[in-house]
N, C-alpha and C positions, 0 to 999 in steps of 0.2 A: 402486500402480496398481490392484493388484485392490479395495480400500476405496475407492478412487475410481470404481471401475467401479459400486460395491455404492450409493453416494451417487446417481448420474448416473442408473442404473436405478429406485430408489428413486422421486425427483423427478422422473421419467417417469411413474412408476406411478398419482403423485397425479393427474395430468389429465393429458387427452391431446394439452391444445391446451398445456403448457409445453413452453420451447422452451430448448436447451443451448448456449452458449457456452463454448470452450475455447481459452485464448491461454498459451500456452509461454513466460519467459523465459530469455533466457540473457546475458553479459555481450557478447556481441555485437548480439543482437537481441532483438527481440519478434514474436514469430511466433502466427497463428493456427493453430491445431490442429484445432479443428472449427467449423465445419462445412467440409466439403472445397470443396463448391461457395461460389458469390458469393454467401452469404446473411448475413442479418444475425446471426439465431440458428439453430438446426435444430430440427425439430420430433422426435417421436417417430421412431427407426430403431434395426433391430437390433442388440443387445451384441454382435457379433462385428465387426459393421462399424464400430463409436463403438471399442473395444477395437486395433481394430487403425488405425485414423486415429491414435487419441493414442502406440501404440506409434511407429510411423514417424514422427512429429513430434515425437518425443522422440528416437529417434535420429539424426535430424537438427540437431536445436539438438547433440547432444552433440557430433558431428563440425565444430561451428565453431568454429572458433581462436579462443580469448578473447581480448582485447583483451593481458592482462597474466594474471598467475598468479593477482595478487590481486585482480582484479576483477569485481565482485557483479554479480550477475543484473540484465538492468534492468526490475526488479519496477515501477518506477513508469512507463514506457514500456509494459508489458504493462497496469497497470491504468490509464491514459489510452485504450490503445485500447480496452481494456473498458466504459470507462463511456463511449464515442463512442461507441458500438456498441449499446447499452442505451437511449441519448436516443433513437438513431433507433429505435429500435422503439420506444418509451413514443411516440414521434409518432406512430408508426403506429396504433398501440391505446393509447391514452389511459387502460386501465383495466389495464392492466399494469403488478406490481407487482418489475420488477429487482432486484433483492440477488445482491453475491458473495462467492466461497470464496476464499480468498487463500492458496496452501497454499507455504510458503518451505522451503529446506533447505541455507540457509544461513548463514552467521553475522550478526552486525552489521556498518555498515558503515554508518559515520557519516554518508558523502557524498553517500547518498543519501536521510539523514532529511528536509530539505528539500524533496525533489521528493515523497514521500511524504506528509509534511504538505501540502501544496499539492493533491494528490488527494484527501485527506482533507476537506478542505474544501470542492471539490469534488462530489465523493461526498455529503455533509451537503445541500449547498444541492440534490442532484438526487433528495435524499432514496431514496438506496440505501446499506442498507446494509453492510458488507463483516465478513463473519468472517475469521479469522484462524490460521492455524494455522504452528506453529514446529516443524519437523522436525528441525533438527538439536542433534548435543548438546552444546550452551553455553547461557550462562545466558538469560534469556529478553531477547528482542528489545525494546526500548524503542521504537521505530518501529513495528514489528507493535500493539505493547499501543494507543500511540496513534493510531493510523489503525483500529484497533477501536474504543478508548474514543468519537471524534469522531464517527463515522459512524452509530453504536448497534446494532454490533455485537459479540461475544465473540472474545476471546482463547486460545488454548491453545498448551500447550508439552506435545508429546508426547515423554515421556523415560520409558525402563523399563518399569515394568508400563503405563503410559498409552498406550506405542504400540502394544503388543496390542490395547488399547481403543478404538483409536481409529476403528474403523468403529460403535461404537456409541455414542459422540462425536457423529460425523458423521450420523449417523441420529435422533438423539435431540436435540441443540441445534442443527444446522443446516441440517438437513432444516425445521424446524417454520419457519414465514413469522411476522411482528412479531405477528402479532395472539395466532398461536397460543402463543407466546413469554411473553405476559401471565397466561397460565395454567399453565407450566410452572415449577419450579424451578429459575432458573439455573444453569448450575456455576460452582464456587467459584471467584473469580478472584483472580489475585496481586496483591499490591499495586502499585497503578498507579504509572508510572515519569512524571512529567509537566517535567521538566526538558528544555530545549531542548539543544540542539548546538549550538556555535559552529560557522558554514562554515569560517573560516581554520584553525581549531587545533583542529576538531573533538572539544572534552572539552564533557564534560556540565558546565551553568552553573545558577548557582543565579539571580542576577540575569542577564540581557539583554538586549540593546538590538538592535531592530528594524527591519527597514525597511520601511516601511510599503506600498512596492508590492509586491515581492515573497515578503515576510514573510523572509526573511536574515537570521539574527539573529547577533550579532557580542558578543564580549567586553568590548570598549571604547569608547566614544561618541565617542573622538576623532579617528574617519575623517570625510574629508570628501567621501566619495560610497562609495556600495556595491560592492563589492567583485564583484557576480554581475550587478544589470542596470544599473548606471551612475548610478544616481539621484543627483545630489547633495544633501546633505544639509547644509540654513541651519545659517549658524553661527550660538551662542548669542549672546543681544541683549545689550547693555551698559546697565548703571542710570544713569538720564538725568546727562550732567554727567562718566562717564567714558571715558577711555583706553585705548586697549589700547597696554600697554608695552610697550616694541621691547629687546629684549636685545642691549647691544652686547659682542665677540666683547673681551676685553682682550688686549693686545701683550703677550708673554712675553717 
C-alpha cells in the first residue's frame, strides 16, 4: 500500500488536472475504492485522505465471504468497470490519454483466462494500455503476461529482491505515459507465455479451436455448439457425391 501510495502521489505530481481511479477486487466482488464520492475519476486530493479511502476499501473487500476457498479475485469484473469508467471520461475530454496498473496477488486461475483475454482485447481497440504487475510467489501468470503483451503494456513478477524494488518499478516503467516509454529502456521481460487455456479442461494447448463469437477456445473441434455462449457450430461439408455413414449397434 505504501509503493502504491508513492505511485498515486507521483502521477499527481506530474499535472494537476490527472485524475485517479481505484477499483478493489475480491472473489466476491468488484468494488470502487476511490473516488468516494459519484465521480468518474478524482482529481488531485490529499495523501492522507486517498491513504485512508483505499485502507477501509480494502478492509472491506477482506471481510466478504469468498464465494469458495478457492476462488480468484474477479480481476476481469474490476478491469471491465475500469475501462467503463475511462470511456466515459475520454468522452468527456477527447484529449485524454487512460492507461492502467493491474497489480494481482494472486495465483493463476485458468477460468478466468478467458474473461481476461476478452478485456484485453478490449483495452487494445480503446487503446489503453494496462501494466501489470504479479505479487505473489508462484511462477508467473500467463494471463497477466498476456493482457500486457495485447494491450502494450509490461509485465512484472515481483519476487525477492524485486519486491523491495518495486516502488522504483513503479516510478520508473509505469509512472512514464507511451510516448515517454519510446525513450526509455524497457525492463527485461520473460519469455512470453502465448498458449491459450482450454475453458473445459482448463491445460495450456498447443493447437485450439475457437469460437468465433466469444473467442472460447476448446481442445476438440468435435462439439457442436459452445460450451459458454451457445453458438452452434456448422458441421463439416461432405465432398460432392458423399454419405455420411450410420454405424449400426451389432446383437451380441
Amino acid at each position: 500500500l505504501e509503493q502504491l501510495m508513492m505511485l498515486c502521489s507521483a502521477y499527481w505530481s506530474l499535472a494537476s488536472s490527472n485524475r485517479l481511479l481505484v477499483v478493489g477486487a475480491h472473489p466476491a466482488a468488484a468494488r470502487l475504492l476511490w473516488p468516494e464520492r459519484r465521480e468518474l475519476a478524482a482529481e488531485v486530493a490529499p495523501p492522507h485522505r486517498l491513504r485512508a479511502a483505499l485502507a477501509r476499501g480494502v478492509r472491506g473487500l477482506v471481510a466478504l465471504d469468498p464465494l469458495s476457498d478457492a476462488a480468484a479475485p474477479a480481476l476481469a469484473a474490476a478491469l471491465s468497470l475500469a475501462l467503463c469508467r475511462l470511456e466515459r471520461v475520454r468522452r468527456e475530454e477527447p484529449l485524454a490519454q487512460p492507461r492502467v496498473l493491474l497489480l494481482s496477488a494472486s495465483a493463476e486461475c485458468p477460468s478466468a483466462s478467458l474473461r481476461l483475454t476478452n478485456a484485453a482485447f478490449a483495452a487494445k481497440k480503446l487503446e489503453v494500455a494496462i501494466d501489470t504487475v504479479l505479487l505473489a510467489p508462484t511462477a508467473d501468470s500467463i494471463s497477466l503476461q498476456q493482457l500486457a503483451h495485447l494491450s502494450g503494456g509490461v509485465y512484472h513478477r515481483a519476487e525477492g529482491s524485486s519486491k523491495e524494488g518495486l516502488g522504483c518499478f513503479l516510478l520508473f516503467s509505469v509512472l512514464p505515459d507511451q510516448h515517454c516509454r519510446r525513450l526509455l529502456a524497457p525492463p527485461p521481460q520473460s519469455r512470453l507465455e502465448t498458449r491459450a487455456v482450454c475453458t473445459l479442461t482448463k491445460r495450456h494447448l498447443d493447437i485450439g479451436y475457437t469460437c468465433s463469437v466469444c473467442l472460447a477456445v476448446f481442445e476438440k473441434h468435435s462439439l457442436r455448439e459452445c460450451a459458454v455462449c451457445g453458438t452452434r457450430f456448422p458441421l463439416p461439408k461432405l465432398a460432392p457425391g458423399a454419405k455420411l455413414k450410420k454405424k449400426v449397434a451389432k446383437a451380441k
